[in-house]
The first five atom37 places (N, CA, C, CB, O) and aatype in JSON, in Angstrom:
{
  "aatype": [20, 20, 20, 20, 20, 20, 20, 20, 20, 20, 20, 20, 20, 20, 20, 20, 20, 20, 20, 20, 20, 20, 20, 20, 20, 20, 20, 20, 20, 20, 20, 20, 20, 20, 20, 20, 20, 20, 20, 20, 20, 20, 20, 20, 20, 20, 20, 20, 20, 20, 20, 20, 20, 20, 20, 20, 20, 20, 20, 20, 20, 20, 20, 20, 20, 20, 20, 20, 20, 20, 20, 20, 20, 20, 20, 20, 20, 20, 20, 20, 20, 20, 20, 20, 20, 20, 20, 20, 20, 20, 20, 20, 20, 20, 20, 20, 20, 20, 20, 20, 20, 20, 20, 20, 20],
  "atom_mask": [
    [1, 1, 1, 1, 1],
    [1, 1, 1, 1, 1],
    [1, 1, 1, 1, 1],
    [1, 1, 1, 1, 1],
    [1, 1, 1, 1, 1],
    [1, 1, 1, 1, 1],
    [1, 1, 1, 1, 1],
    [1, 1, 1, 1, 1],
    [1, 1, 1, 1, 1],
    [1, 1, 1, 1, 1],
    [1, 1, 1, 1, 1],
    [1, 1, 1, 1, 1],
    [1, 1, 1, 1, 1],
    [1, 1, 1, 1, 1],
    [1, 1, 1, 1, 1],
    [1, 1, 1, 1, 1],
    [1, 1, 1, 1, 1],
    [1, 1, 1, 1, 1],
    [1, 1, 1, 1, 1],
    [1, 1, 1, 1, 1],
    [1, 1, 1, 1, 1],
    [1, 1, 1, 1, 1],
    [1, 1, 1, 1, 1],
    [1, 1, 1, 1, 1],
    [1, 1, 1, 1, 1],
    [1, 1, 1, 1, 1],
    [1, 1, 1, 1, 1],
    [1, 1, 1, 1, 1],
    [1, 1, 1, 1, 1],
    [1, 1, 1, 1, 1],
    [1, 1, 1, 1, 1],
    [1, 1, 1, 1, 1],
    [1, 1, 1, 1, 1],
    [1, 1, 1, 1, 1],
    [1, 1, 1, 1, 1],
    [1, 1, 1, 1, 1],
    [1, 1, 1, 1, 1],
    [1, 1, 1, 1, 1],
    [1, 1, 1, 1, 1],
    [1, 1, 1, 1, 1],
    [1, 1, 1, 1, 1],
    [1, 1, 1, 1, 1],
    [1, 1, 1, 1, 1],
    [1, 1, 1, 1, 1],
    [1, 1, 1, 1, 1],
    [1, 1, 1, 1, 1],
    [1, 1, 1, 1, 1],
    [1, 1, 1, 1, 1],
    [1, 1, 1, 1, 1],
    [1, 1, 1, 1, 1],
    [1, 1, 1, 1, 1],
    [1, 1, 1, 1, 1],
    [1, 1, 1, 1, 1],
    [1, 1, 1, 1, 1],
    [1, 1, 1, 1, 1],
    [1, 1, 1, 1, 1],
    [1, 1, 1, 1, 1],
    [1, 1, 1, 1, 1],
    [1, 1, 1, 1, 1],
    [1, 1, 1, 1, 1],
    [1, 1, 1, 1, 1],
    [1, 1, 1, 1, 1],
    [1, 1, 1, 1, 1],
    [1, 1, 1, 1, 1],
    [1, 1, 1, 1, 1],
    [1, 1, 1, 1, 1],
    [1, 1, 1, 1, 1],
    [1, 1, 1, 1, 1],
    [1, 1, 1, 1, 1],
    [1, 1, 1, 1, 1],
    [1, 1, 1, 1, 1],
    [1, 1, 1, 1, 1],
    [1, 1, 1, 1, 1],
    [1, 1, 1, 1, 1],
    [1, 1, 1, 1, 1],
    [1, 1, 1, 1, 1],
    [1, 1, 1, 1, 1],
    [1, 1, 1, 1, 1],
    [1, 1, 1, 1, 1],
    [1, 1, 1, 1, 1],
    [1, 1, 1, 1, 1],
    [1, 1, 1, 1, 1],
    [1, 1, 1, 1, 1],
    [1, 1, 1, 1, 1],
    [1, 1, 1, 1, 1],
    [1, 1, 1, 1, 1],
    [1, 1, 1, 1, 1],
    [1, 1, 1, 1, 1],
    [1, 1, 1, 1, 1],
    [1, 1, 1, 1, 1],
    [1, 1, 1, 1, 1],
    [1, 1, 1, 1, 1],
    [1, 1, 1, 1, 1],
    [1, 1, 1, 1, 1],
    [1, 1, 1, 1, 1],
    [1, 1, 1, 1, 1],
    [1, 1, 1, 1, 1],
    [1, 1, 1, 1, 1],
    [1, 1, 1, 1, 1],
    [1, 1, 1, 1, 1],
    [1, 1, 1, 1, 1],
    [1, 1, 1, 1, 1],
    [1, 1, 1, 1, 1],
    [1, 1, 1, 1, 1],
    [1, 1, 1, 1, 1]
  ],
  "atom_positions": [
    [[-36.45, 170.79, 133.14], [-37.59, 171.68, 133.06], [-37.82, 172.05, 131.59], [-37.36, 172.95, 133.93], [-36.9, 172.59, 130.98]],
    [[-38.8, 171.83, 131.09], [-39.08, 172.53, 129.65], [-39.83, 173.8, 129.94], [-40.03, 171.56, 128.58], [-40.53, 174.11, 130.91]],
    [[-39.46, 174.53, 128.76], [-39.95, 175.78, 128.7], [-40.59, 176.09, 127.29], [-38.87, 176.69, 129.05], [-40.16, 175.62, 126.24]],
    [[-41.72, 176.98, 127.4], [-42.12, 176.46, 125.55], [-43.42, 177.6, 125.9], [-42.77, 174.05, 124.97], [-44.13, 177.76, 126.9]],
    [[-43.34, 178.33, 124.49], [-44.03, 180.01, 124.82], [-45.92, 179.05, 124.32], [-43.09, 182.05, 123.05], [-47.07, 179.46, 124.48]],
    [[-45.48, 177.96, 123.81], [-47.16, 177.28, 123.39], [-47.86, 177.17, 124.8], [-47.16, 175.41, 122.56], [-47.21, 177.33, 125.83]],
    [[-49.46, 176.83, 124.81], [-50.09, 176.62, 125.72], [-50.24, 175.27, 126.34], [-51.02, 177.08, 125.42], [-50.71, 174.98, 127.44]],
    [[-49.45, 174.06, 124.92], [-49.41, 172.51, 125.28], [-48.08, 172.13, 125.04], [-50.39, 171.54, 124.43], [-47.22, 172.67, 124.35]],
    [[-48.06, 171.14, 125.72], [-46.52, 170.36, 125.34], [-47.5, 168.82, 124.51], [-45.15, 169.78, 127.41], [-48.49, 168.27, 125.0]],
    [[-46.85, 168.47, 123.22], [-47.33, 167.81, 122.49], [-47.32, 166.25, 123.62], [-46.49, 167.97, 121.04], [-46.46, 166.04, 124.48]],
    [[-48.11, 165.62, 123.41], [-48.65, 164.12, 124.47], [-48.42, 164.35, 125.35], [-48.19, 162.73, 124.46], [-47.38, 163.87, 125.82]],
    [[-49.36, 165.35, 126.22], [-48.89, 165.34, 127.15], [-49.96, 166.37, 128.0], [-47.48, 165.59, 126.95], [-49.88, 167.57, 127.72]],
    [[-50.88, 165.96, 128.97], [-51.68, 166.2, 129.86], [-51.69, 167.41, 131.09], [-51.67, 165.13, 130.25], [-51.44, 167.09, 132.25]],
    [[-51.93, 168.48, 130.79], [-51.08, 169.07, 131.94], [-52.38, 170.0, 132.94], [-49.61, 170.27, 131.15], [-53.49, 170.46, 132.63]],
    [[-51.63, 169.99, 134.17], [-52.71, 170.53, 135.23], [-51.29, 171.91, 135.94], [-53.48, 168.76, 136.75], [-50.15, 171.81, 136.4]],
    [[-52.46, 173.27, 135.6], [-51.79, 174.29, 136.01], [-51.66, 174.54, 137.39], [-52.25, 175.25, 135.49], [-52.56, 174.32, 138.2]],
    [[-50.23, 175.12, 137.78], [-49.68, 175.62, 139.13], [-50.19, 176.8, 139.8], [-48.35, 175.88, 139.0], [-50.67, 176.97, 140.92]],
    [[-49.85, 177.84, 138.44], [-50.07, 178.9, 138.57], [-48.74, 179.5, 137.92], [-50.47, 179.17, 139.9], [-47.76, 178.9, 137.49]],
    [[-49.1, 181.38, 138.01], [-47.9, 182.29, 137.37], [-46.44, 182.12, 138.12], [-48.34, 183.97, 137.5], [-46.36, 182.16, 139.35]],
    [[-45.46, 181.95, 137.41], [-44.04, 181.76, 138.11], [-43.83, 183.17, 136.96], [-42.89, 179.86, 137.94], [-44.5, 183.48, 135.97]],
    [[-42.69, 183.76, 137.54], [-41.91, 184.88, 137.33], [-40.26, 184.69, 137.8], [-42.65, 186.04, 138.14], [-39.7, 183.95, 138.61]],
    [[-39.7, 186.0, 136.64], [-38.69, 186.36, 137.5], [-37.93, 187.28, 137.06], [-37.99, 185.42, 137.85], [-37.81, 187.41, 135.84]],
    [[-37.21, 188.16, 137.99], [-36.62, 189.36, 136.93], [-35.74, 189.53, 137.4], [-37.2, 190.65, 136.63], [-35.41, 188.89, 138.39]],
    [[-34.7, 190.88, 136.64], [-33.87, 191.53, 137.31], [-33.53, 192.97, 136.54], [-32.74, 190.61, 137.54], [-33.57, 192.92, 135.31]],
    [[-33.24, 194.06, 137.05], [-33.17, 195.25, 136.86], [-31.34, 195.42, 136.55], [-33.92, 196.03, 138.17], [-30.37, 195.21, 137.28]],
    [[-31.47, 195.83, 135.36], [-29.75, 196.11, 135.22], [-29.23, 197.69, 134.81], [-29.1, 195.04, 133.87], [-29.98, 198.54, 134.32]],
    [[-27.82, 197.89, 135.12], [-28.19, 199.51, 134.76], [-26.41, 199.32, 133.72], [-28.33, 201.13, 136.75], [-25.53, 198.48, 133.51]],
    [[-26.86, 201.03, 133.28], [-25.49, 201.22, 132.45], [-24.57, 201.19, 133.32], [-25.29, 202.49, 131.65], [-24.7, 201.43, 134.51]],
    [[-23.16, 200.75, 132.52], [-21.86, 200.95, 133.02], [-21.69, 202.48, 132.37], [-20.69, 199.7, 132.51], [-22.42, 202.93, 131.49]],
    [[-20.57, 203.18, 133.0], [-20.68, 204.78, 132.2], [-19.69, 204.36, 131.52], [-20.44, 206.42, 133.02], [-19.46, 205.17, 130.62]],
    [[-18.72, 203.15, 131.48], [-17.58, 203.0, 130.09], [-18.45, 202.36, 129.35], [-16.0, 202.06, 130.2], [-17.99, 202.45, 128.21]],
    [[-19.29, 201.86, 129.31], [-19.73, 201.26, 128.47], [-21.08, 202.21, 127.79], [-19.94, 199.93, 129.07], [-21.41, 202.09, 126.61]],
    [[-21.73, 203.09, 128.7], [-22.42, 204.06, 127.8], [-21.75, 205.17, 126.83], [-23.2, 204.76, 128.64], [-22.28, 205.66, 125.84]],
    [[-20.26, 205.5, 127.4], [-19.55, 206.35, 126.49], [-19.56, 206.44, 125.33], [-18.62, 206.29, 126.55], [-18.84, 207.26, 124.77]],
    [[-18.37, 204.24, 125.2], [-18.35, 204.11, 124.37], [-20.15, 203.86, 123.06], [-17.33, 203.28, 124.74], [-20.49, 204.13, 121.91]],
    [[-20.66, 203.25, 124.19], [-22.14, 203.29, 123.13], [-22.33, 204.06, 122.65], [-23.34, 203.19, 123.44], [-22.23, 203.92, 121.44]],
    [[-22.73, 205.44, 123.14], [-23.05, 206.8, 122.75], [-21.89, 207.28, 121.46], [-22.96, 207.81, 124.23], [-22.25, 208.06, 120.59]],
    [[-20.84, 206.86, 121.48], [-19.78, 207.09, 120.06], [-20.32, 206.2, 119.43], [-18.05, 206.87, 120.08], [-19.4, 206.3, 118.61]],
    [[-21.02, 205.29, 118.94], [-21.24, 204.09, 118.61], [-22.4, 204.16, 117.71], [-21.38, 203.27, 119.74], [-22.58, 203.68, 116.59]],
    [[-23.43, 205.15, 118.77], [-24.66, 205.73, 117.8], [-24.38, 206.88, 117.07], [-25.91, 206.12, 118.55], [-25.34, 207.59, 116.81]],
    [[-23.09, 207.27, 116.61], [-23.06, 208.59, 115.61], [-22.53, 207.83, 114.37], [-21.94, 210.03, 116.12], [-22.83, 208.3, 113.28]],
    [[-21.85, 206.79, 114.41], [-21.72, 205.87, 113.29], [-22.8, 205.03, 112.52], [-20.93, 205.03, 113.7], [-22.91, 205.13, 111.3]],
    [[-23.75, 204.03, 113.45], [-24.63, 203.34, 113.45], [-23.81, 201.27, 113.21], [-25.68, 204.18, 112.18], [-22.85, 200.83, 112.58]],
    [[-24.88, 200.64, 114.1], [-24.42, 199.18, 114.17], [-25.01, 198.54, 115.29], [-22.9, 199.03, 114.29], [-25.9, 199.19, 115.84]],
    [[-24.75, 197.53, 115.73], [-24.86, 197.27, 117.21], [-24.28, 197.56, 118.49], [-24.79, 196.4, 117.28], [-23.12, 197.25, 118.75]],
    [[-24.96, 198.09, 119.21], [-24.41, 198.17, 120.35], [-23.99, 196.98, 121.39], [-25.16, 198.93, 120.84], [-24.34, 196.97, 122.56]],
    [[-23.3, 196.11, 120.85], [-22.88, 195.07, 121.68], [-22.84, 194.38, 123.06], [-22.16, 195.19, 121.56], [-23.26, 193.33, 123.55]],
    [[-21.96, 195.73, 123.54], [-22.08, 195.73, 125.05], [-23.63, 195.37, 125.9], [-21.63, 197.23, 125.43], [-23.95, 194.65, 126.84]],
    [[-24.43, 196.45, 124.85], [-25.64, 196.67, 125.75], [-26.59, 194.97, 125.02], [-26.61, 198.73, 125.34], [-27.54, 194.49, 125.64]],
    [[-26.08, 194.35, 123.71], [-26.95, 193.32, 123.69], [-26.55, 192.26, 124.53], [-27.14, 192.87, 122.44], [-27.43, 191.54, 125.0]],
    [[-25.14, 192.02, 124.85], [-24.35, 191.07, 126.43], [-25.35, 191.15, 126.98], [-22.98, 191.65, 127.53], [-26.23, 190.31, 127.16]],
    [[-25.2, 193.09, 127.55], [-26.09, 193.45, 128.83], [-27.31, 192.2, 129.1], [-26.93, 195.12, 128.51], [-27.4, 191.2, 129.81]],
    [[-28.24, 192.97, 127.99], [-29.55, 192.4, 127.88], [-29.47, 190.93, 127.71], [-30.31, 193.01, 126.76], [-30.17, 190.51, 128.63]],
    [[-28.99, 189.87, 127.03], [-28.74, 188.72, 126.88], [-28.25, 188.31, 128.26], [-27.91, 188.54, 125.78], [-28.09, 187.09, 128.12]],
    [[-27.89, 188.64, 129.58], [-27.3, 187.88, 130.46], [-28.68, 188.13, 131.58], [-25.61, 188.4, 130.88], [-29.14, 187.39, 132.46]],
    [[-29.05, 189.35, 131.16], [-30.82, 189.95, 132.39], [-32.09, 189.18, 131.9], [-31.52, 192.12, 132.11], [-33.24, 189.26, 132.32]],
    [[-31.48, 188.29, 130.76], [-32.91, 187.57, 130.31], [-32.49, 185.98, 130.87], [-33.3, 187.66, 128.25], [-33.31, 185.18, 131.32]],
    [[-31.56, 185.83, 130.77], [-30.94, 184.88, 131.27], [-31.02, 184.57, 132.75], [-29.82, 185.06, 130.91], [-30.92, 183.36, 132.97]],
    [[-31.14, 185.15, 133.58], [-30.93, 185.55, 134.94], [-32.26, 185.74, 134.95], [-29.95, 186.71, 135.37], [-32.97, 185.03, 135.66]],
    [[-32.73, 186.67, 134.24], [-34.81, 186.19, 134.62], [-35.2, 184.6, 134.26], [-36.24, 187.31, 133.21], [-35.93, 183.83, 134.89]],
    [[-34.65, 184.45, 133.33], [-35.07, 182.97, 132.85], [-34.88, 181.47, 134.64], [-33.46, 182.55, 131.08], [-35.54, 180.55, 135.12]],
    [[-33.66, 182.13, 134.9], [-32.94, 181.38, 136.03], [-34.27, 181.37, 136.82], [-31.47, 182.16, 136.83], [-35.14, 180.51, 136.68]],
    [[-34.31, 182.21, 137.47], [-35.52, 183.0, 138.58], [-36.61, 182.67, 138.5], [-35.79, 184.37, 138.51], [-37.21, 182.43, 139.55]],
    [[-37.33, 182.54, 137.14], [-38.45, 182.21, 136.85], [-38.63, 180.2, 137.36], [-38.54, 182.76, 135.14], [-39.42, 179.49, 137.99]],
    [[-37.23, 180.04, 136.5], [-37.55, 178.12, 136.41], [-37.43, 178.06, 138.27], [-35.71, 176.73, 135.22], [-38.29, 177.35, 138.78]],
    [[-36.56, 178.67, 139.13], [-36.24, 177.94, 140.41], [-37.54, 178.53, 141.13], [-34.6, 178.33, 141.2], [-37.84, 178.04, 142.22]],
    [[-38.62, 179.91, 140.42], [-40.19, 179.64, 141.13], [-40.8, 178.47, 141.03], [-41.25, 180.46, 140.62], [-41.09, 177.79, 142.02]],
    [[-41.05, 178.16, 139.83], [-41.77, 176.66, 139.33], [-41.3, 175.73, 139.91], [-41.65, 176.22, 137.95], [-42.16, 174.95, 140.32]],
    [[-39.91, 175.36, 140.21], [-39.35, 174.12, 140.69], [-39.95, 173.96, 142.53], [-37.41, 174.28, 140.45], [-40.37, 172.98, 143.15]],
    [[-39.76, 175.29, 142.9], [-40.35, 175.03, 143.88], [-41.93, 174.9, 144.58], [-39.79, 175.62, 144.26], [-42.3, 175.01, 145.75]],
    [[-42.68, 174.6, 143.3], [-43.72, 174.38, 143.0], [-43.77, 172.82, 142.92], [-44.03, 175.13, 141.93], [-44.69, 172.37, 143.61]],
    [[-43.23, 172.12, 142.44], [-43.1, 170.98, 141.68], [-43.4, 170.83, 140.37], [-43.67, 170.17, 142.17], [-43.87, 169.74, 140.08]],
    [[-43.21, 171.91, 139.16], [-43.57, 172.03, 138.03], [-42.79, 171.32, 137.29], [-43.67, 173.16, 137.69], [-41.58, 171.48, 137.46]],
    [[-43.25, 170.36, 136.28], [-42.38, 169.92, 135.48], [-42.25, 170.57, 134.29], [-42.57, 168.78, 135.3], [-41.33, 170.31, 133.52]],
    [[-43.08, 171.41, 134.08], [-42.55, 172.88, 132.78], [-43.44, 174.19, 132.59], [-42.59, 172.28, 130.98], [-44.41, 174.4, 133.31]],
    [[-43.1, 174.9, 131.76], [-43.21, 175.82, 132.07], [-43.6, 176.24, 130.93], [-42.37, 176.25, 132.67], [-42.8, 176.32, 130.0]],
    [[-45.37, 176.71, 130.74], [-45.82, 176.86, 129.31], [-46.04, 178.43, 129.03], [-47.24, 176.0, 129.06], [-45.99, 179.38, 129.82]],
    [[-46.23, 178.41, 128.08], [-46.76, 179.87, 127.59], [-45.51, 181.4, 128.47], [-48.92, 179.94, 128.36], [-45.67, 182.49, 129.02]],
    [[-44.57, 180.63, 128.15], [-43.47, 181.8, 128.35], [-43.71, 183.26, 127.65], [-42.06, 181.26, 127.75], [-44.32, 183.5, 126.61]],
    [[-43.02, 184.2, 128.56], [-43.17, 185.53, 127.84], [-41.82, 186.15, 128.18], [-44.52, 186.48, 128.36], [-41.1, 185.42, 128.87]],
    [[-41.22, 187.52, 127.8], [-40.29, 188.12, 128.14], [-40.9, 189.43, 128.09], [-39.14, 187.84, 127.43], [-41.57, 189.64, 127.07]],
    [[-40.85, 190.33, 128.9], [-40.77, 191.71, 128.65], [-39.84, 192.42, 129.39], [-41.92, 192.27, 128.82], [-39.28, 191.87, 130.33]],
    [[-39.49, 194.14, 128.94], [-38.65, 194.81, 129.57], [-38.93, 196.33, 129.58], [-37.47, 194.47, 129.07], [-39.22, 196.76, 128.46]],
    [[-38.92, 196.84, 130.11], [-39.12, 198.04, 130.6], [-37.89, 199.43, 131.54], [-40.15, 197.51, 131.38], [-37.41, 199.17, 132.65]],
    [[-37.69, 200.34, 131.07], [-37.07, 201.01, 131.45], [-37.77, 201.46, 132.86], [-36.79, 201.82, 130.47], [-38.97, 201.73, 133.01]],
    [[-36.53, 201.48, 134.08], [-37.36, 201.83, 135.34], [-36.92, 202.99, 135.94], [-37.33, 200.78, 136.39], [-37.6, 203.56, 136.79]],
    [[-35.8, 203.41, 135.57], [-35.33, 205.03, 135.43], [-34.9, 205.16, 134.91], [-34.83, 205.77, 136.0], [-35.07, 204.43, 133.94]],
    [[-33.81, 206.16, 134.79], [-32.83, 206.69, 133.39], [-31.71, 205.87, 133.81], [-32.34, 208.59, 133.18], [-31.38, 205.78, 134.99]],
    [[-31.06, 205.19, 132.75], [-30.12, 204.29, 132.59], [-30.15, 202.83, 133.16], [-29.14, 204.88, 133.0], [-29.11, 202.21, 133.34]],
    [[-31.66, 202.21, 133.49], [-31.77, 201.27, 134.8], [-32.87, 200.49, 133.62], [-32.49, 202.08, 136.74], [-33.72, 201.33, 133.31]],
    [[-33.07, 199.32, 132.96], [-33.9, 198.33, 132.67], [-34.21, 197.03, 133.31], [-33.62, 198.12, 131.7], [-33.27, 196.28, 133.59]],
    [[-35.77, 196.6, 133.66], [-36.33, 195.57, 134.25], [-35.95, 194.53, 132.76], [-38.11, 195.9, 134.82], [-35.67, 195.0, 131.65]],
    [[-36.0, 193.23, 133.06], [-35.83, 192.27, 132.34], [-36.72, 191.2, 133.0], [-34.43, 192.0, 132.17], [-36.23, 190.5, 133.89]],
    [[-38.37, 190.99, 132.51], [-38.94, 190.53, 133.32], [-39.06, 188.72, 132.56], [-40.25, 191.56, 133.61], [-38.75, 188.8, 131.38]],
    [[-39.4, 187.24, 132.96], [-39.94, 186.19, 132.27], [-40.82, 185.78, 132.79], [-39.29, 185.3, 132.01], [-40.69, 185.5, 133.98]],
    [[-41.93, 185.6, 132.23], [-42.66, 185.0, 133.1], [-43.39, 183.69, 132.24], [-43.64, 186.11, 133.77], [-43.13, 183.37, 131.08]],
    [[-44.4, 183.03, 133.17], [-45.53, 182.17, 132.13], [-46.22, 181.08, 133.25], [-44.56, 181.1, 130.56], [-45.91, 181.42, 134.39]],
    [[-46.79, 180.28, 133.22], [-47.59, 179.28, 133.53], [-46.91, 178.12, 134.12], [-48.3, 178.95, 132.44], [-46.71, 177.25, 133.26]],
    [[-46.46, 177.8, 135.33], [-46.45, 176.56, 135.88], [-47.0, 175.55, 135.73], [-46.58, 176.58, 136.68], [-48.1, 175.62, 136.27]],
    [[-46.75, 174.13, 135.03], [-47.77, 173.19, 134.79], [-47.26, 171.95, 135.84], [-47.87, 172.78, 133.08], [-46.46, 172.08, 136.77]],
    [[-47.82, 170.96, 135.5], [-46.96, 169.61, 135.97], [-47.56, 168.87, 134.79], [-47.27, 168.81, 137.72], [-48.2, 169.53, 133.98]],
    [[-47.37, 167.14, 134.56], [-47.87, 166.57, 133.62], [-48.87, 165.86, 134.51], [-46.92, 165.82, 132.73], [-48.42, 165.57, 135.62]],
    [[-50.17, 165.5, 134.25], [-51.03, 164.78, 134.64], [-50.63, 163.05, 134.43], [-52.22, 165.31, 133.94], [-50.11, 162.93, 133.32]],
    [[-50.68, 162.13, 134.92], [-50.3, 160.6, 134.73], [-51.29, 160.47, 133.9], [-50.28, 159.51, 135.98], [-52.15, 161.33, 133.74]],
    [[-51.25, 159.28, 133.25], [-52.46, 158.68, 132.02], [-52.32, 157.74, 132.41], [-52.41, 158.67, 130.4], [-52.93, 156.78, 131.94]]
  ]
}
């Protein structure tokens, strides 16, 4: 499956599916907000929480490609990521973009 935030894949003909998505909502650990919260009186990265986020984009990414696949998409254009807080301590990790297939020539 290719994935690619452009609107074309270079030689290459494509006829749209439609929107594929996929997300997942992750929340704090409280050992791991503790230690964060000591973490912001120093200043640096918060590590834990970039894992966090790096594994919920990952896991949207998953979600998103097995919509398209069951489409018959052979990729997946004009990718996006967004995220959003959905209560206190709880973030959406959303991917989404455009189902294509390649047209034959």
């Amino acid at each position: 499956m290719i994935l690619t935030t452009t609107e074309t894949i270079s030689g290459r003909e494509l006829e749209t599916l439609g929107l594929v998505k996929g997300s997942t909502i992750q929340s704090k650990n409280i050992g791991r907000d503790i230690m964060s919260g000591l973490k912001t009186l120093v200043g640096g990265e918060l590590q834990s929480y970039t894992a966090m986020m790096n594994e919920a984009r990952a896991l949207a990414t998953k979600r998103m490609v097995e919509e398209a696949q069951s489409l018959g998409a052979d990729a997946i254009v004009c990718v996006r990521y967004a995220s959003s807080a959905v209560m206190q301590g709880a973030a959406e990790v959303m991917a989404y973009g455009t189902a294509v297939t390649f047209k034959a020539i």
